[in-house]
C-alpha positions, -999 to +999 in steps of 0.1 A: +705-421-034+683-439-010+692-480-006+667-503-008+660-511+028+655-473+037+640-459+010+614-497+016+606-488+051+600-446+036+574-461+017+560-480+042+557-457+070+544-433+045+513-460+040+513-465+082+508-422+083+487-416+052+461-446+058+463-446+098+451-413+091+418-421+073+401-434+105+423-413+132+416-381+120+380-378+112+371-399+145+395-370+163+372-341+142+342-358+160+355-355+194+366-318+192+329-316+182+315-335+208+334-323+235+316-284+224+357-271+212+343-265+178+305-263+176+299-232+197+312-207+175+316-211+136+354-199+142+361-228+158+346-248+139+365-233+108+398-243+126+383-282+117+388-276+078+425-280+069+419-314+091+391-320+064+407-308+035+441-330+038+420-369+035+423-368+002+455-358-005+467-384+024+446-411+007+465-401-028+494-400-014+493-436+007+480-452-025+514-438-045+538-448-019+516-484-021+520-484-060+558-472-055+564-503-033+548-532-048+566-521-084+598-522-058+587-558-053+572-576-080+579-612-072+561-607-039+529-592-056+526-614-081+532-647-056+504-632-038+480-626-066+476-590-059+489-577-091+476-572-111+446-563-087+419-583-107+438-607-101+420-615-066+395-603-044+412-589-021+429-569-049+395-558-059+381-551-027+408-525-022+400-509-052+368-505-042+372-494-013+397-469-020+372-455-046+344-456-021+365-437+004+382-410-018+346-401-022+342-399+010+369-377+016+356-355-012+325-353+006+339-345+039+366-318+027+334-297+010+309-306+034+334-299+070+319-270+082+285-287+084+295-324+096+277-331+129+299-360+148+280-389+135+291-381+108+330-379+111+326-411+132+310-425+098+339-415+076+361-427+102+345-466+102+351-462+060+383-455+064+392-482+090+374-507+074+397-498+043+430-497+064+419-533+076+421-545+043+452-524+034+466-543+065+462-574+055+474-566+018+504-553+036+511-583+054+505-611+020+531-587+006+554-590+034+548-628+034+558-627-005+575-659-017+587-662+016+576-689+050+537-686+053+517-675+082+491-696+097+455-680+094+452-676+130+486-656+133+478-644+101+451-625+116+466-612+144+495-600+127+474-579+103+456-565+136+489-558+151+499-536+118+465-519+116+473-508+156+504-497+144+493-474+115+468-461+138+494-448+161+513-439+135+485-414+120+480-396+153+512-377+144+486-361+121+455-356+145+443-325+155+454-314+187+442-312+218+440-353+230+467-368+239+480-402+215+456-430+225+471-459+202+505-450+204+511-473+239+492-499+226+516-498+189+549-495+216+537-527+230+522-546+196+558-543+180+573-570+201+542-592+199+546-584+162+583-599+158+571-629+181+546-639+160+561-641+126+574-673+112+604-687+134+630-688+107+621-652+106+613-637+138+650-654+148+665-635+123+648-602+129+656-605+167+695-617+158+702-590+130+699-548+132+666-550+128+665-555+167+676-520+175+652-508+151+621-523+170+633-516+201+633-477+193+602-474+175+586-494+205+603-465+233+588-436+212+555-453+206+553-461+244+567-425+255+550-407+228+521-403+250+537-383+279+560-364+261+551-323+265+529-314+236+559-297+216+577-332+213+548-355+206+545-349+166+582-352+167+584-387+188+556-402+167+568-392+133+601-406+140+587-440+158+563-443+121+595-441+100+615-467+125+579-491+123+582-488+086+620-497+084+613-528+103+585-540+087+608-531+051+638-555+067+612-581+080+598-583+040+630-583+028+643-615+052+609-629+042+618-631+004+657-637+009+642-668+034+621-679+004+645-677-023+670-704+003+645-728+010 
C-alpha cells in the first residue's frame, strides 16, 4: 500500500495536472486554430475533439483527488473553514465555480468542432480563474493548523502554485508548441520554498524534501528542450515530484503546528 507522504503528493499532482489543464488546454485549442493547423480542413479540425472531450473528465477527476485529500486531512480543512464548503466563501466560490465550469466543458466537448478561438480563449479564462481559487484553497490547506503566511506572501505563494499547475497541465496539451510554463515552474519552485514560513522553509531545505525540489525544478527547466518524444515523459514526472513536495511541505506544516 501507498504511505501517506506519496500517496499525498499522488493526489496532489493529480490536482496540479487535472486543473492546470482547464486553462492550458483549451488556450492551446485556440492557437492550433489561429495559427490555420486546424481550421482549413474539417479533418484537422476533428483531430481537436479528444482535446475537447477529456475537460470534463479532468475536471471530475481533479475534484476527486481534491475530495480524496482534504478527507486525508481533516484537521487542516476544518482549521481553515473549508469544510464543510458553506462554511466560507471561498468554499462556496469554488463550488460555484466548479459548477460554472463543468458546464463549460460540457459545452465545449459538444460544441468542439464549431468553437472559433475566442472562444477556447473564453473557456480557458473560466478555467484559470477557477484554478486561481483552487490555488489558494490549496495553499490554506497546506497552511492547516500550522505557522501562517502573511497576505503578501500569501499571495505570491498561491501564484507560484497556480504557475506550477500550469506547467504541470502542459503534459496534457496538444501538440505541436513547445511547454511555455514549464521554465517559469523550474524556476518558481525555489522561490516557492523561500517564501514559506522560516520554521518551514528550513526544514524543507534541511530534510529529503530538498532532493525532491531540486528534481522537479531540472525537469521543469529542461522540459522545454527535450526532443518531442521525452517531453510528456519529463513533465509528467516533474508534476508528480511538485506534488510530493508540496504533500511533505503540508505535512511539516501541521507536524510544526501541532509543536508549537
Amino acid at each position: 500500500m501507498l504511505d501517506g507522504p506519496l500517496l499525498d503528493g499522488i493526489l496532489l499532482g493529480c490536482i496540479l495536472l487535472a486543473w492546470g489543464a482547464q486553462a492550458v488546454v483549451p488556450w492551446r485549442l485556440a492557437d492550433c486554430l489561429a495559427d490555420r493547423l486546424a481550421d482549413r480542413a474539417p479533418e484537422r479540425r476533428q483531430r481537436l475533439r479528444p482535446w475537447a472531450a477529456a475537460l470534463l473528465p479532468l475536471l471530475a477527476a481533479g475534484a476527486l483527488a481534491a475530495f480524496a485529500y482534504a478527507n486525508r486531512h481533516p484537521d487542516a480543512a476544518l482549521a481553515q473553514a473549508l469544510y464543510p464548503v458553506s462554511a466560507s466563501r471561498l468554499g462556496m466560490l469554488l463550488a460555484v465555480l466548479l459548477a460554472a465550469l463543468a458546464l463549460v466543458d460540457l459545452v465545449a466537448a459538444g460544441g468542439a468542432r464549431s468553437f472559433e478561438p475566442a472562444a477556447w480563449r473564453l473557456a480557458a479564462g473560466f478555467g484559470l480563474t477557477f484554478l486561481l481559487a483552487a490555488s489558494l484553497a490549496g495553499e490554506l490547506l497546506r497552511i492547516g493548523e500550522g505557522p501562517e503566511s502573511a497576505l503578501i506572501p500569501l499571495a505570491i505563494l498561491t501564484g507560484l502554485r497556480l504557475l506550477v499547475s500550469l506547467a504541470a497541465a502542459e503534459t496534457l496539451a496538444p501538440p505541436g508548441h513547445r511547454p511555455v510554463f514549464a521554465p517559469f515552474a523550474g524556476g518558481a519552485l525555489p522561490l516557492y520554498v523561500l517564501l514559506l514560513p522560516a520554521r518551514l522553509a528550513r526544514a524543507l531545505w534541511g530534510g529529503p524534501a530538498a532532493f525532491t525540489l531540486g528534481a522537479a525544478a531540472v525537469l521543469f527547466l529542461a522540459a522545454r528542450w527535450l526532443p518531442v518524444s521525452l517531453r510528456r515523459l519529463a513533465l509528467g514526472a516533474a508534476t508528480l515530484l511538485a506534488g510530493l513536495l508540496l504533500a511533505q511541505a503540508a505535512l511539516l506544516s501541521q507536524r510544526l503546528g501541532v509543536l508549537r
